[in-house]
PDB file of N, CA, C and O in Angstrom:
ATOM      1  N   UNK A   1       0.858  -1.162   0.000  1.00  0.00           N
ATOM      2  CA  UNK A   1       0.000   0.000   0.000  1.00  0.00           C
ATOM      3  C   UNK A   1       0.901   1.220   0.000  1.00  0.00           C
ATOM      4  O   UNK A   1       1.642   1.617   0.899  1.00  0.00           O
ATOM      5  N   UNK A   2       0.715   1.644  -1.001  1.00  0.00           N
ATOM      6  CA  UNK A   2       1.756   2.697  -1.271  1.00  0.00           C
ATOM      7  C   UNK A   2       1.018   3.795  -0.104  1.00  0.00           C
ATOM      8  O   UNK A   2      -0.150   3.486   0.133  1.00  0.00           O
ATOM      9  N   UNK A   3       1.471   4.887   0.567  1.00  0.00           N
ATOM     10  CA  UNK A   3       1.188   6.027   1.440  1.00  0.00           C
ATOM     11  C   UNK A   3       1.583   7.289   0.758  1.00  0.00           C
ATOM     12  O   UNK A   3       2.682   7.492   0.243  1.00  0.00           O
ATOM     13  N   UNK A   4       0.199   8.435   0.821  1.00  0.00           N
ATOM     14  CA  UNK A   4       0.335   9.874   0.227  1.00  0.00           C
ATOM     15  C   UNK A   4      -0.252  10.487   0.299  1.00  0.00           C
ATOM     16  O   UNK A   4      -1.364  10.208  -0.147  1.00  0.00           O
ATOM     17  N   UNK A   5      -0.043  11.882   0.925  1.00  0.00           N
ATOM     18  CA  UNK A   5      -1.307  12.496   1.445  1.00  0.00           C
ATOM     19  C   UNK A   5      -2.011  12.992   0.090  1.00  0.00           C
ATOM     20  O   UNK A   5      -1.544  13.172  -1.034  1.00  0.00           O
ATOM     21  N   UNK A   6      -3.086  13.121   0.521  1.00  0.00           N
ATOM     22  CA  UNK A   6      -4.241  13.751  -0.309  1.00  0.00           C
ATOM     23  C   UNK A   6      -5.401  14.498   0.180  1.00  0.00           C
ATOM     24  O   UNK A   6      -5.935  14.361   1.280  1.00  0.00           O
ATOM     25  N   UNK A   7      -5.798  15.465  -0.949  1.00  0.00           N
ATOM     26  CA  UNK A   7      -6.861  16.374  -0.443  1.00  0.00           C
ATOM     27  C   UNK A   7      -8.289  15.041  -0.595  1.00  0.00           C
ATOM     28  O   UNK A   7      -8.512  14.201  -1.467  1.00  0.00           O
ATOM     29  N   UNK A   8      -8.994  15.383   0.673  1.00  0.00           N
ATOM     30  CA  UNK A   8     -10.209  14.231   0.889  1.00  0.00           C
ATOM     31  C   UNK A   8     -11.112  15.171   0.019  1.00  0.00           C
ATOM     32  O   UNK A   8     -11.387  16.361   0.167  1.00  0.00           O
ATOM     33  N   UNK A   9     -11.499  14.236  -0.965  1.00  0.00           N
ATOM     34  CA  UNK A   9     -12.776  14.682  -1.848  1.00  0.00           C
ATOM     35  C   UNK A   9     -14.222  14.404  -1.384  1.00  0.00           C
ATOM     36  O   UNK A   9     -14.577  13.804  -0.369  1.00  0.00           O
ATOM     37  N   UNK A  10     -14.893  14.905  -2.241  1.00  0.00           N
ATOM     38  CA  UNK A  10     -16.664  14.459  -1.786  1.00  0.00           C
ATOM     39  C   UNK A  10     -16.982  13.671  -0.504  1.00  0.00           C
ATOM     40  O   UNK A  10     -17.291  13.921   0.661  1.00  0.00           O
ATOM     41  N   UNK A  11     -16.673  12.189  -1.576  1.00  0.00           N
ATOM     42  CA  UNK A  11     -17.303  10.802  -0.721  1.00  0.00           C
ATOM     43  C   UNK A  11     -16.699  10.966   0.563  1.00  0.00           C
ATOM     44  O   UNK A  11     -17.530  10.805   1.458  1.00  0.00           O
ATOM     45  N   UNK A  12     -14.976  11.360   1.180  1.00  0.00           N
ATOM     46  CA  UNK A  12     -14.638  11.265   1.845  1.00  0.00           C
ATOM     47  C   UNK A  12     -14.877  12.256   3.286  1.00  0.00           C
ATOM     48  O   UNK A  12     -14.692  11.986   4.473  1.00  0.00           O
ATOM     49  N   UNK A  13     -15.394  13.577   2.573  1.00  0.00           N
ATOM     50  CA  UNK A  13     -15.592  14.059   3.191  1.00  0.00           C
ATOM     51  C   UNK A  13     -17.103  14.007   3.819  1.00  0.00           C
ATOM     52  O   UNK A  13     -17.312  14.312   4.994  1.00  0.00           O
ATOM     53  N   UNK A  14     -18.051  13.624   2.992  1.00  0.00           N
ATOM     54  CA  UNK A  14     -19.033  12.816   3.421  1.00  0.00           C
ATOM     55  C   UNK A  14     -19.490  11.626   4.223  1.00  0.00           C
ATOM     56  O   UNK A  14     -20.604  11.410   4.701  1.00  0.00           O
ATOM     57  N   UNK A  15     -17.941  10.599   4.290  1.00  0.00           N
ATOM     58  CA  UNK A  15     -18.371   9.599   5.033  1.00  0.00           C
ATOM     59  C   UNK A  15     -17.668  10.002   6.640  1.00  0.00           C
ATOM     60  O   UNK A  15     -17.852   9.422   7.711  1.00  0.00           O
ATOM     61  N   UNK A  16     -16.899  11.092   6.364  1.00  0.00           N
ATOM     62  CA  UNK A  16     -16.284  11.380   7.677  1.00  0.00           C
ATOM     63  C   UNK A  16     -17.629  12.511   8.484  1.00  0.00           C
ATOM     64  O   UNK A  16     -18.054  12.239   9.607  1.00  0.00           O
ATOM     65  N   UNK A  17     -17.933  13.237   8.016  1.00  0.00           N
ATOM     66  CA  UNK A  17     -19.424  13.946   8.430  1.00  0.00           C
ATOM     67  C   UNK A  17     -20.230  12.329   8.915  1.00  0.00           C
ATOM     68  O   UNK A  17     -20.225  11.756  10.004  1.00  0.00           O
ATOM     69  N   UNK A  18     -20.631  12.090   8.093  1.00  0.00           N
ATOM     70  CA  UNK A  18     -21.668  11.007   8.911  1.00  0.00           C
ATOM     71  C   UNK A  18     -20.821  10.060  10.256  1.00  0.00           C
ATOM     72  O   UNK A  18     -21.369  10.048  11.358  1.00  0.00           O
ATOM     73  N   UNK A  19     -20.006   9.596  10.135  1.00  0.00           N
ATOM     74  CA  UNK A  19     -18.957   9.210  11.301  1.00  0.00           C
ATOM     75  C   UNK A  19     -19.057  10.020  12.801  1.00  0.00           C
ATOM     76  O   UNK A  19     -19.146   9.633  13.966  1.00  0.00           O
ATOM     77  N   UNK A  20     -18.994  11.334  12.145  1.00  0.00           N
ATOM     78  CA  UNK A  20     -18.863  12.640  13.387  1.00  0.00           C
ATOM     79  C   UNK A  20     -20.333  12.637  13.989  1.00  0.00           C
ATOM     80  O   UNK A  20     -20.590  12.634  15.193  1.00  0.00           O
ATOM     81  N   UNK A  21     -21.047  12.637  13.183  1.00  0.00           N
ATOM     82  CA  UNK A  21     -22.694  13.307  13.775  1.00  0.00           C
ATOM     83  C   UNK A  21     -22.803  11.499  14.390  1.00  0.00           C
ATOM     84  O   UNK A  21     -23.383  11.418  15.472  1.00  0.00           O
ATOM     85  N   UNK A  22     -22.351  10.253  13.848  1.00  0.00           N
ATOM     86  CA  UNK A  22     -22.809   9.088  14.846  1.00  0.00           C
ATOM     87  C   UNK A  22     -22.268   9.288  15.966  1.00  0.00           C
ATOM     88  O   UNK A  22     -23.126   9.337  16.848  1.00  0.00           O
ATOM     89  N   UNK A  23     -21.222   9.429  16.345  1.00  0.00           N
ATOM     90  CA  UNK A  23     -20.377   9.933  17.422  1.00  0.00           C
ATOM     91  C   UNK A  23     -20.491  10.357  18.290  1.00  0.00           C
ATOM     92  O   UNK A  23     -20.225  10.077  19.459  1.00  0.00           O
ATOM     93  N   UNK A  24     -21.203  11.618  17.449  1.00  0.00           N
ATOM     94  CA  UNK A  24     -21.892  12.915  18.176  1.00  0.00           C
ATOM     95  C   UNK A  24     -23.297  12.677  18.993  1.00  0.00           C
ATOM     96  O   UNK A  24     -23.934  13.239  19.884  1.00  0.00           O
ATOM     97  N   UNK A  25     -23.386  11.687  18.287  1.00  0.00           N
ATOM     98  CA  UNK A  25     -25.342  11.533  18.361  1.00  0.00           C
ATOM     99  C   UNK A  25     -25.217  10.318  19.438  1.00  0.00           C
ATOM    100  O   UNK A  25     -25.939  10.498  20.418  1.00  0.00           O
ATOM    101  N   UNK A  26     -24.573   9.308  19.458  1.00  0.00           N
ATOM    102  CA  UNK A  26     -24.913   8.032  20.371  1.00  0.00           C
ATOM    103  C   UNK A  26     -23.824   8.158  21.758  1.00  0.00           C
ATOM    104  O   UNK A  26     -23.927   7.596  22.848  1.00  0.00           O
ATOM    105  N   UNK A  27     -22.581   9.274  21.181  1.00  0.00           N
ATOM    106  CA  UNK A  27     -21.805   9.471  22.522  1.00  0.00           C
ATOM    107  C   UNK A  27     -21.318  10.353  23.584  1.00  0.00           C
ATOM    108  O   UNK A  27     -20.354  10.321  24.349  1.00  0.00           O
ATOM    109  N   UNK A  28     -22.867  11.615  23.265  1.00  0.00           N
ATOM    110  CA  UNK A  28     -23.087  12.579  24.105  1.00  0.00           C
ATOM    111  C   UNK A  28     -22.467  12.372  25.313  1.00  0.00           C
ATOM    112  O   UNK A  28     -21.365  12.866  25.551  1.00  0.00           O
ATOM    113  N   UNK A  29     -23.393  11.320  26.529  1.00  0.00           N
ATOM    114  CA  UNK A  29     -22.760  11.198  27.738  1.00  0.00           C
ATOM    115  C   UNK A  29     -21.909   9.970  28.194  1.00  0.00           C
ATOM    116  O   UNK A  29     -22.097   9.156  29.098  1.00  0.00           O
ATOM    117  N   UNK A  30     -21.000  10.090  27.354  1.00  0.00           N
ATOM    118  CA  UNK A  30     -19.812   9.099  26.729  1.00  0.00           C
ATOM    119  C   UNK A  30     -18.338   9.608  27.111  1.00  0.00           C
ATOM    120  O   UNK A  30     -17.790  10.433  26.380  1.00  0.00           O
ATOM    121  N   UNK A  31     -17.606   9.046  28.421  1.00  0.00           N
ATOM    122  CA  UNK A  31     -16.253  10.328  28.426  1.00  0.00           C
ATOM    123  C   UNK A  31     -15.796   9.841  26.950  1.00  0.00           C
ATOM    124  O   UNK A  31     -16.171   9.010  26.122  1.00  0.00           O
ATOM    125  N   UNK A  32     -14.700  10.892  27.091  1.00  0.00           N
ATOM    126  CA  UNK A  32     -13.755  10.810  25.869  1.00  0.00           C
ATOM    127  C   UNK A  32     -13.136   9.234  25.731  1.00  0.00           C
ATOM    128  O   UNK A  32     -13.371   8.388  24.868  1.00  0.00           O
ATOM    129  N   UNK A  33     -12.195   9.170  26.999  1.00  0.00           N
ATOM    130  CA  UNK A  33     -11.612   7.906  26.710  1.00  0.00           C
ATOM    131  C   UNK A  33     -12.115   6.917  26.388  1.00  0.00           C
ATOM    132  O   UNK A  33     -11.542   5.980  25.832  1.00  0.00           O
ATOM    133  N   UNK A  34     -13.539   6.994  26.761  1.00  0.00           N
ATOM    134  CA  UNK A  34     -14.813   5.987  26.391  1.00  0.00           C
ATOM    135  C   UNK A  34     -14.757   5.830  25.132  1.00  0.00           C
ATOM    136  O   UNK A  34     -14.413   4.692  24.813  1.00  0.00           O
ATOM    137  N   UNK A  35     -15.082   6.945  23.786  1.00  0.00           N
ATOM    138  CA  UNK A  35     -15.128   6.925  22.985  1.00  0.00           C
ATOM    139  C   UNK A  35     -13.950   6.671  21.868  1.00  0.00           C
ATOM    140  O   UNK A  35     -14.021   6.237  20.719  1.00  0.00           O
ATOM    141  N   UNK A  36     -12.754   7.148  22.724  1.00  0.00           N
ATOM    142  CA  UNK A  36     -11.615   6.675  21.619  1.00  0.00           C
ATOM    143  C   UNK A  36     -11.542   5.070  22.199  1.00  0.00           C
ATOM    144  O   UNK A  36     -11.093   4.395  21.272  1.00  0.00           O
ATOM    145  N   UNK A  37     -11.838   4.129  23.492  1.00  0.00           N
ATOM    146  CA  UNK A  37     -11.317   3.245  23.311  1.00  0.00           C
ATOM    147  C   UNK A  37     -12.540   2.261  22.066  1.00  0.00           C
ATOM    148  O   UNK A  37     -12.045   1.497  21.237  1.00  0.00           O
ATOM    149  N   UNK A  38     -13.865   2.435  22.140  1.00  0.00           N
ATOM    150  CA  UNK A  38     -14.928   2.391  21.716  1.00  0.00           C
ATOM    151  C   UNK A  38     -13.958   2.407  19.398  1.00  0.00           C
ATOM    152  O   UNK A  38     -13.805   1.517  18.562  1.00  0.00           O
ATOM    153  N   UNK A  39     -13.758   3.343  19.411  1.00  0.00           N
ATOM    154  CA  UNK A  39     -13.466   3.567  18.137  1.00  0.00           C
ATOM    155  C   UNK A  39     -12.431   2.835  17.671  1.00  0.00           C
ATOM    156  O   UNK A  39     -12.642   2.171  16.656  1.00  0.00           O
ATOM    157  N   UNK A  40     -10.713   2.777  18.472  1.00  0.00           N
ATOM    158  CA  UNK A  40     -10.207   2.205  18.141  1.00  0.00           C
ATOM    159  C   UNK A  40     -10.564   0.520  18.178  1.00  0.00           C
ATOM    160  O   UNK A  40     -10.290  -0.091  17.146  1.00  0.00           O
ATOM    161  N   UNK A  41     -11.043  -0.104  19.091  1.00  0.00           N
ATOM    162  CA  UNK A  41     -11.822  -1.521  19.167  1.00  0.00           C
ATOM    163  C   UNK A  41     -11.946  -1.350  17.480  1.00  0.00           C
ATOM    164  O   UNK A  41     -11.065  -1.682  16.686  1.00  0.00           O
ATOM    165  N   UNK A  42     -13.347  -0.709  17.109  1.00  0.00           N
ATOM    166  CA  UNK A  42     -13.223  -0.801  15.636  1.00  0.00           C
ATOM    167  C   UNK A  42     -12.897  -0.420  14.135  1.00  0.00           C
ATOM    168  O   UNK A  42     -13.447  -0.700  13.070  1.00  0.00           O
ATOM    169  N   UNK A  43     -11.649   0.419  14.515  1.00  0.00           N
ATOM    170  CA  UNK A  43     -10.471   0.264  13.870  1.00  0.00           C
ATOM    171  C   UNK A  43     -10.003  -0.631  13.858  1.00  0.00           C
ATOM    172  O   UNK A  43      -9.972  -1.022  12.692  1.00  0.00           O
ATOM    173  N   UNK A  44      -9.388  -1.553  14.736  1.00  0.00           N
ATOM    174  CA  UNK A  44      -9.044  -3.070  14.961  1.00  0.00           C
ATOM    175  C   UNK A  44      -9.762  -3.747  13.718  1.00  0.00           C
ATOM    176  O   UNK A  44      -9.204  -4.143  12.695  1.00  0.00           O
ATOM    177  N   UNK A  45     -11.005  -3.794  13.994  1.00  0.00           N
ATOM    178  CA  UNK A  45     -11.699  -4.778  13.272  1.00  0.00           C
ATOM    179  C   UNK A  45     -12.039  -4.043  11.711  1.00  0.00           C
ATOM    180  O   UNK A  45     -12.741  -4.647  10.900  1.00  0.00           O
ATOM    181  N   UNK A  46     -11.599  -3.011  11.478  1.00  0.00           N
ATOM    182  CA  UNK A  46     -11.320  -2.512  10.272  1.00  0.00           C
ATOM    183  C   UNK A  46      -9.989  -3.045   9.509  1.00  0.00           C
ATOM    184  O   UNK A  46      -9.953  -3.695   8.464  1.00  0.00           O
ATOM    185  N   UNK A  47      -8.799  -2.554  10.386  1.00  0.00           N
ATOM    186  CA  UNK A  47      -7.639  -3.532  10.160  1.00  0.00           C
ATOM    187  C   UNK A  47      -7.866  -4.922   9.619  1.00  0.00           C
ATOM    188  O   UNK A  47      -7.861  -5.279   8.441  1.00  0.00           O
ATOM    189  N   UNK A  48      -8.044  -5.557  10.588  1.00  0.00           N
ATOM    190  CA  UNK A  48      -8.439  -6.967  10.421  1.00  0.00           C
ATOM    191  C   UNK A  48      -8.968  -7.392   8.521  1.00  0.00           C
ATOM    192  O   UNK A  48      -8.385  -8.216   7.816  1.00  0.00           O
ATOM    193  N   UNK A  49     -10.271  -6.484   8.073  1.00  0.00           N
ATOM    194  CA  UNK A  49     -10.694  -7.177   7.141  1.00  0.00           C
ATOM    195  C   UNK A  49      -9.819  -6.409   5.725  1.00  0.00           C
ATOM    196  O   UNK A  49     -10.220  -6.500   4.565  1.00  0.00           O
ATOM    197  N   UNK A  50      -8.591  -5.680   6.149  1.00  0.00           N
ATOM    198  CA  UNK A  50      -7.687  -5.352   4.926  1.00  0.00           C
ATOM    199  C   UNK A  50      -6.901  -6.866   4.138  1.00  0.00           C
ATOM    200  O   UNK A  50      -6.448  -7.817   4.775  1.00  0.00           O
ATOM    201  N   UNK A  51      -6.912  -6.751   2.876  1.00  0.00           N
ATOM    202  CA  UNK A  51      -6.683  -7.384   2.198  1.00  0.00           C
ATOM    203  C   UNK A  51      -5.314  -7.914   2.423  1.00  0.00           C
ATOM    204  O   UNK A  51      -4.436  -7.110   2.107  1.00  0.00           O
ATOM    205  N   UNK A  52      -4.872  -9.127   2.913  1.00  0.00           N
ATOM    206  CA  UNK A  52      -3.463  -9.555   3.341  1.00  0.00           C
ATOM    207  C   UNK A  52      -2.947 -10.124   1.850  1.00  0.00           C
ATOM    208  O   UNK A  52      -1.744 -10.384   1.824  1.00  0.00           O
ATOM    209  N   UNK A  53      -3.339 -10.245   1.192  1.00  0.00           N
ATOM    210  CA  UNK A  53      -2.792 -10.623  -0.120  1.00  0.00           C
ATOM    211  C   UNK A  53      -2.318  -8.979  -0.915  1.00  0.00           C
ATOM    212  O   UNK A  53      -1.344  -9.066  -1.663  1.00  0.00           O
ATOM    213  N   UNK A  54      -2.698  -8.135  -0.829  1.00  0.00           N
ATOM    214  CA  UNK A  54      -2.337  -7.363  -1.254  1.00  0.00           C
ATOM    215  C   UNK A  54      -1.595  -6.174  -0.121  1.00  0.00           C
ATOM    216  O   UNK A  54      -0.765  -5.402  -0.601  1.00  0.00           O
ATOM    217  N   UNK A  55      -1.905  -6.082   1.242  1.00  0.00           N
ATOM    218  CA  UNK A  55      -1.149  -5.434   1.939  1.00  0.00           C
ATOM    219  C   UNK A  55      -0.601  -6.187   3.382  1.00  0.00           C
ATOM    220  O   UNK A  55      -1.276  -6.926   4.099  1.00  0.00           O
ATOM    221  N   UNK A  56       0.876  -5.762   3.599  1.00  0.00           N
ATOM    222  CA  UNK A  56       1.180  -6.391   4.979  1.00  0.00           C
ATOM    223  C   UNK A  56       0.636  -5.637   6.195  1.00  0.00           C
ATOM    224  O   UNK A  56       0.096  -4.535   6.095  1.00  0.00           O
ATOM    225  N   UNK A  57       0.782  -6.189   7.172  1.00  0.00           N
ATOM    226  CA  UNK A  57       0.720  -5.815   8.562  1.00  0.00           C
ATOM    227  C   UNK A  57       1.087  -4.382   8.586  1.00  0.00           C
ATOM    228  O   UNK A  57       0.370  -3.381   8.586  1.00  0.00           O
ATOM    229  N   UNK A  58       2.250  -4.505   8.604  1.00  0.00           N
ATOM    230  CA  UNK A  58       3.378  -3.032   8.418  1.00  0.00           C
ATOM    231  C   UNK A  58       2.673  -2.129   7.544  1.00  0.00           C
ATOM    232  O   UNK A  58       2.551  -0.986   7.986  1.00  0.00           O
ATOM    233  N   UNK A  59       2.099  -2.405   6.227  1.00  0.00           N
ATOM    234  CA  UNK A  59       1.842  -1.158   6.213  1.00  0.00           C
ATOM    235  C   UNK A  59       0.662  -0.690   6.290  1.00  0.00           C
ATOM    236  O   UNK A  59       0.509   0.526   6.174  1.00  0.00           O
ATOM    237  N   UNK A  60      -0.569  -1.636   6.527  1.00  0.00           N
ATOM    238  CA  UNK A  60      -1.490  -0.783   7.488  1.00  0.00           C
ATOM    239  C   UNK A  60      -1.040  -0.031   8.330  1.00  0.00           C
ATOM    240  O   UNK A  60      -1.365   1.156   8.371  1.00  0.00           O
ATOM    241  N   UNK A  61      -0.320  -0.503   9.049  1.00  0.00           N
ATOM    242  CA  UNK A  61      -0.436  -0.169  10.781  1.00  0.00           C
ATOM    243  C   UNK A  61       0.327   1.414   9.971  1.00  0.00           C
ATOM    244  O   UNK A  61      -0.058   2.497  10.412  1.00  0.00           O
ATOM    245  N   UNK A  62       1.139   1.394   9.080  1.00  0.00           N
ATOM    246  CA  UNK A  62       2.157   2.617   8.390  1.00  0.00           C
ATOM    247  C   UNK A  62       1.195   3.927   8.039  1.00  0.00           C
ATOM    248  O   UNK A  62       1.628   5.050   8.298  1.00  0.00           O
ATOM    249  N   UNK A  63      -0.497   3.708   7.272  1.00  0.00           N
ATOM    250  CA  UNK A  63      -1.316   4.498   6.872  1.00  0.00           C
ATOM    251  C   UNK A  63      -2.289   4.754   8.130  1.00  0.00           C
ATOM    252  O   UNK A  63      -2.985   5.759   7.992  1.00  0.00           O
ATOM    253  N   UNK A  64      -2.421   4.246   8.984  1.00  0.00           N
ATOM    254  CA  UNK A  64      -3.481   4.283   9.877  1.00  0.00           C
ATOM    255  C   UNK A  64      -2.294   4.783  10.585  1.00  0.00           C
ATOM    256  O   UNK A  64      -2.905   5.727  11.086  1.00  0.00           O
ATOM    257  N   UNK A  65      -1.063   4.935  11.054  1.00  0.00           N
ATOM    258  CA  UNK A  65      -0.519   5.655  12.135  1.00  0.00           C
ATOM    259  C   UNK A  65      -0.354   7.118  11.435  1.00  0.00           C
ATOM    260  O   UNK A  65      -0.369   8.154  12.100  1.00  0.00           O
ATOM    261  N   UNK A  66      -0.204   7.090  10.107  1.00  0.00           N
ATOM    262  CA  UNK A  66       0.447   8.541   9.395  1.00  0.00           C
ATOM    263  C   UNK A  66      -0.833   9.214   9.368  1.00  0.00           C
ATOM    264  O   UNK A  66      -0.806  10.434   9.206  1.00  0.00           O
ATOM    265  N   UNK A  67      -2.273   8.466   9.536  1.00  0.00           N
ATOM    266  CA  UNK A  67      -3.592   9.415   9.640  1.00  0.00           C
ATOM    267  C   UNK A  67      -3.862   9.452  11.030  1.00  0.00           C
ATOM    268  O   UNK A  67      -4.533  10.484  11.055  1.00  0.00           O
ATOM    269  N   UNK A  68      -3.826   9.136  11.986  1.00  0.00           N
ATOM    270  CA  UNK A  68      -3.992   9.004  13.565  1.00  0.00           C
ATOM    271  C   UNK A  68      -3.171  10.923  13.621  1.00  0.00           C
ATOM    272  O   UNK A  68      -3.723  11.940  14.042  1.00  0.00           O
ATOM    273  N   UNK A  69      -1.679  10.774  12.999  1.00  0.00           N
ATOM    274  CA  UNK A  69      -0.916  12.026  13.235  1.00  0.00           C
ATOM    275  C   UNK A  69      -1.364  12.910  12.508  1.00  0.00           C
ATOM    276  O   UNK A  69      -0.979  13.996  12.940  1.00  0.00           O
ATOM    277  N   UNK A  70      -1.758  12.978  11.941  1.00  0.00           N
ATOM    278  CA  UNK A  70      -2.530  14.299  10.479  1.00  0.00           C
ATOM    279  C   UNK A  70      -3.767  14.454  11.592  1.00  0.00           C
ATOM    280  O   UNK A  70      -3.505  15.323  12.424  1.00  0.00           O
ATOM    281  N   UNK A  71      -4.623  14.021  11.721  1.00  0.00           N
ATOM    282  CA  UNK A  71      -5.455  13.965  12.503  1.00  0.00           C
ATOM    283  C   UNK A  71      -5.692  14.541  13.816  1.00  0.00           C
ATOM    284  O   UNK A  71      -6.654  15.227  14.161  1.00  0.00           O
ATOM    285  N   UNK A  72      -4.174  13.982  14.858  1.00  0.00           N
ATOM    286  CA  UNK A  72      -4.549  15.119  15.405  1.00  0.00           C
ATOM    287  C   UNK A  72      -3.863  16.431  15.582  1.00  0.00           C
ATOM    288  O   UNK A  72      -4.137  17.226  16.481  1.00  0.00           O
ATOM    289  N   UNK A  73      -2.796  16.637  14.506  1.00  0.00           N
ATOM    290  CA  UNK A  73      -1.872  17.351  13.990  1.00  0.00           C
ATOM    291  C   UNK A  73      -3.316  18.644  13.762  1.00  0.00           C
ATOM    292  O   UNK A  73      -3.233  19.697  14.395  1.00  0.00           O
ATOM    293  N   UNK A  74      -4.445  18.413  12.901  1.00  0.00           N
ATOM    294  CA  UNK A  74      -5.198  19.275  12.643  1.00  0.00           C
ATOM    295  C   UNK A  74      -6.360  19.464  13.713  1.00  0.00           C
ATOM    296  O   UNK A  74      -7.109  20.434  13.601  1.00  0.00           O
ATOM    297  N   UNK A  75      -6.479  18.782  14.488  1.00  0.00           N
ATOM    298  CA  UNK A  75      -7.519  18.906  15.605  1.00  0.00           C
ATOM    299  C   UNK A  75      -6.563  19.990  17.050  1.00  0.00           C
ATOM    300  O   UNK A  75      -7.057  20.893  17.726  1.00  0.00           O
ATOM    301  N   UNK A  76      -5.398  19.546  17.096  1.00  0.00           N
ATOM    302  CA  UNK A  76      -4.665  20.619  17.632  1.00  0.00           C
ATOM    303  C   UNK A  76      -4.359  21.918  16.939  1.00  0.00           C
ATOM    304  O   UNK A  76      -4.266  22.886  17.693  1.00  0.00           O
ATOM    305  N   UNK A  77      -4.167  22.155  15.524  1.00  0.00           N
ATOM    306  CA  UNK A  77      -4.380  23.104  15.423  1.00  0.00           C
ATOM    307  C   UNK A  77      -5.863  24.203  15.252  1.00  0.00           C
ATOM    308  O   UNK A  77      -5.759  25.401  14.985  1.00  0.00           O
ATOM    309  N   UNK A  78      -6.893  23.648  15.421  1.00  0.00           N
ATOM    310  CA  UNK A  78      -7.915  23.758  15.516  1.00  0.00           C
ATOM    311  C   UNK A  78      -7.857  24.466  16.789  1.00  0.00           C
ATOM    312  O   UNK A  78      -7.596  25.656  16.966  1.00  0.00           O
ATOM    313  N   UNK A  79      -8.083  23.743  17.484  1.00  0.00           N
ATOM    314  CA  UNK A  79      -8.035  24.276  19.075  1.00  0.00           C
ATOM    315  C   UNK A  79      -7.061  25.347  19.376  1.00  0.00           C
ATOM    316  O   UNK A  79      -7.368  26.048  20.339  1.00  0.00           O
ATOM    317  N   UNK A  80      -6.172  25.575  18.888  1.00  0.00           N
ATOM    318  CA  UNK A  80      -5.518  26.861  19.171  1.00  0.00           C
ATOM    319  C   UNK A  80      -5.393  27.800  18.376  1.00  0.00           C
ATOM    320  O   UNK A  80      -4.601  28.732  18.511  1.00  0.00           O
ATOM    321  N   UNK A  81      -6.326  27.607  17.282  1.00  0.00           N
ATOM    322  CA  UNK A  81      -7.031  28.895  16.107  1.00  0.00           C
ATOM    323  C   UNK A  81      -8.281  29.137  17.084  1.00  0.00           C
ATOM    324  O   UNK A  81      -8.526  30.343  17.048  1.00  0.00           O
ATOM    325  N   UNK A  82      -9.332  28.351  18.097  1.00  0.00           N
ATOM    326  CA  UNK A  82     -10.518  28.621  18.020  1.00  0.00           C
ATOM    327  C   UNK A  82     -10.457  29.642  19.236  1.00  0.00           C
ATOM    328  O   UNK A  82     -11.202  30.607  19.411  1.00  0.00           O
ATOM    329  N   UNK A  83      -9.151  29.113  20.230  1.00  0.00           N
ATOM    330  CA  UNK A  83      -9.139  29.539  21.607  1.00  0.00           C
ATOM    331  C   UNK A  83      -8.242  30.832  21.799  1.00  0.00           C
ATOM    332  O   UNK A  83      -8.370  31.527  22.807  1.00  0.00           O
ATOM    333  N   UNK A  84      -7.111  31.204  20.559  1.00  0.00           N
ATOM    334  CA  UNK A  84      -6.452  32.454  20.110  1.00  0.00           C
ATOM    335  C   UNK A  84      -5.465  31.620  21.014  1.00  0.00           C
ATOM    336  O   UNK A  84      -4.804  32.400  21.698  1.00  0.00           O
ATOM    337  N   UNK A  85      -5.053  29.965  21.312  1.00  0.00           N
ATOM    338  CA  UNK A  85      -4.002  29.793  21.661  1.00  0.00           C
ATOM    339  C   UNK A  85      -2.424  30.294  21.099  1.00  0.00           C
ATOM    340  O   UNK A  85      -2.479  30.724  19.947  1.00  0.00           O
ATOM    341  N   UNK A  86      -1.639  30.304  21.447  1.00  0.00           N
ATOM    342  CA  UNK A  86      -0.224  30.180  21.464  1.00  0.00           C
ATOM    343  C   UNK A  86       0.336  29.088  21.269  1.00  0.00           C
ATOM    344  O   UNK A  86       0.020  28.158  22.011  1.00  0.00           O
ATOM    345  N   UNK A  87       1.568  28.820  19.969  1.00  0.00           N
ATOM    346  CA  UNK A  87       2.288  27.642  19.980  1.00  0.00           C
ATOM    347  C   UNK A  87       3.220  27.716  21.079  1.00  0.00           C
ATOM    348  O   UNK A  87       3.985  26.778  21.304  1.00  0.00           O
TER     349      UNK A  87
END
């Protein structure tokens, strides 16, 4: 699996909206850690049904760690555009 960032188009940005509002919607009074351990569980089982004939171990774990960091690379900067933080 080759790795490269890219601008998320339409579908993607569409299936990540619906993701957020389930999230949003079933894990109101949900702590946080609740919900990331909740998510990663099925990430796991996302992992799991990647194609082993066409990708190894390594480099899942290689695209799912390089988006985990983009991820919250932009959710931190978020938070300190919204709050007039300081780097």
């Amino acid at each position: 699996m080759k790795t490269k960032s890219i601008r998320p188009n339409e579908a993607h940005l569409k299936f990540r909206k619906a993701l957020e509002a389930a999230i949003a919607q079933a894990g109101m009074d949900l702590p946080a850690e609740v919900i990331l351990a909740i998510t990663a569980h099925f990430l796991g089982q996302i992992i799991a049904l990647q194609d082993q004939r066409k990708y190894t171990g390594e480099m899942v774990m290689d695209l799912v760690m390089q988006n985990i960091q983009q991820g919250n690379d932009e959710a931190l900067q978020s938070l300190l555009n919204e709050t007039g933080g300081h780097s």
